[in-house]
C-alpha positions in Angstrom: 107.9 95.6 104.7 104.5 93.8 104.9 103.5 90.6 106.3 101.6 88.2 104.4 100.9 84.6 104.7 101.8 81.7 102.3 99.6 78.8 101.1 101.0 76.8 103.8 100.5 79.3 106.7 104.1 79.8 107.1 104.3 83.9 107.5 106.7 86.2 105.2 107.7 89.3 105.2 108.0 91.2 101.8 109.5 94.4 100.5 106.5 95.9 99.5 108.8 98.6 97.1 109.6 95.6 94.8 106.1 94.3 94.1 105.8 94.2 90.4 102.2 93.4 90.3 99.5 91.1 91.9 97.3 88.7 90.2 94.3 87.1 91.4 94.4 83.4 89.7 92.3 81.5 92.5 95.5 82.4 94.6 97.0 85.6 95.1 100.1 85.8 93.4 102.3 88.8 94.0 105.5 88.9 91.1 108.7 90.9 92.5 110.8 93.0 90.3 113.5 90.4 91.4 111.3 88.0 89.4 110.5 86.3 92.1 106.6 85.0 92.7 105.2 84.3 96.2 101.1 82.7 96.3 100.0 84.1 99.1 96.4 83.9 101.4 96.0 87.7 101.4 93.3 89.1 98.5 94.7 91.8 95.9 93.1 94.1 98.3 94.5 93.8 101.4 97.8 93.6 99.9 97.3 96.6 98.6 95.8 98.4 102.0 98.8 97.2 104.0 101.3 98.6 101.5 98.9 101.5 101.5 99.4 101.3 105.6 103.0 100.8 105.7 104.1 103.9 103.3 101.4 106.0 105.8 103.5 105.0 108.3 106.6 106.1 106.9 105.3 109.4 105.7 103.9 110.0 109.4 107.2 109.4 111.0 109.2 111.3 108.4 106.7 114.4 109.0 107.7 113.9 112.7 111.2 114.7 111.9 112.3 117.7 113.9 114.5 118.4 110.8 111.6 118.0 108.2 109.3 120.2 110.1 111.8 122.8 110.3 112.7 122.7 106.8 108.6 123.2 106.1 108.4 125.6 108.5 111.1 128.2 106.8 109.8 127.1 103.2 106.2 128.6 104.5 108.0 131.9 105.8 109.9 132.5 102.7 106.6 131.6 100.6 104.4 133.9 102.8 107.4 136.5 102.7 106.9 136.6 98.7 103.3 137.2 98.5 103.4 140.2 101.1 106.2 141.5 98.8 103.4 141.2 95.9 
């Protein structure tokens, strides 16, 4: 989720996964996949650096994972394994 801020100040929070598209009228309008549109204060850019911020985020934490990092771990031995086999 991202925060943005409506015409009237009032602050939303929107699944950034179901932004269809933004347009830049003289206001920012993002369309959902839902169909639903939201003008916002935010430019096209900086909706697009917070999405961009929010899924670093996710990936970050997810490479954190003790499970993840283990899984990467073993995929690297069994790659290295092949080539000495080579």
């Amino acid at each position: 989720m991202i925060c943005l801020t409506r015409l009237n100040r009032v602050p939303i929070m929107l699944n950034s996964d179901l932004i269809e598209h933004v347009e830049v009228t003289p206001d920012t309008v993002i369309t959902l996949t839902t169909g639903h549109t939201y003008m916002v204060l935010e430019s096209a850019q900086e909706i697009l650096e917070r999405v961009i911020a929010f899924r670093r985020a996710i990936y970050e934490r997810m490479c954190q994972c003790p499970t993840l990092r283990e899984m990467e771990r073993q995929r690297q031995e069994a790659g290295s394994g092949q080539q000495q086999k080579s």
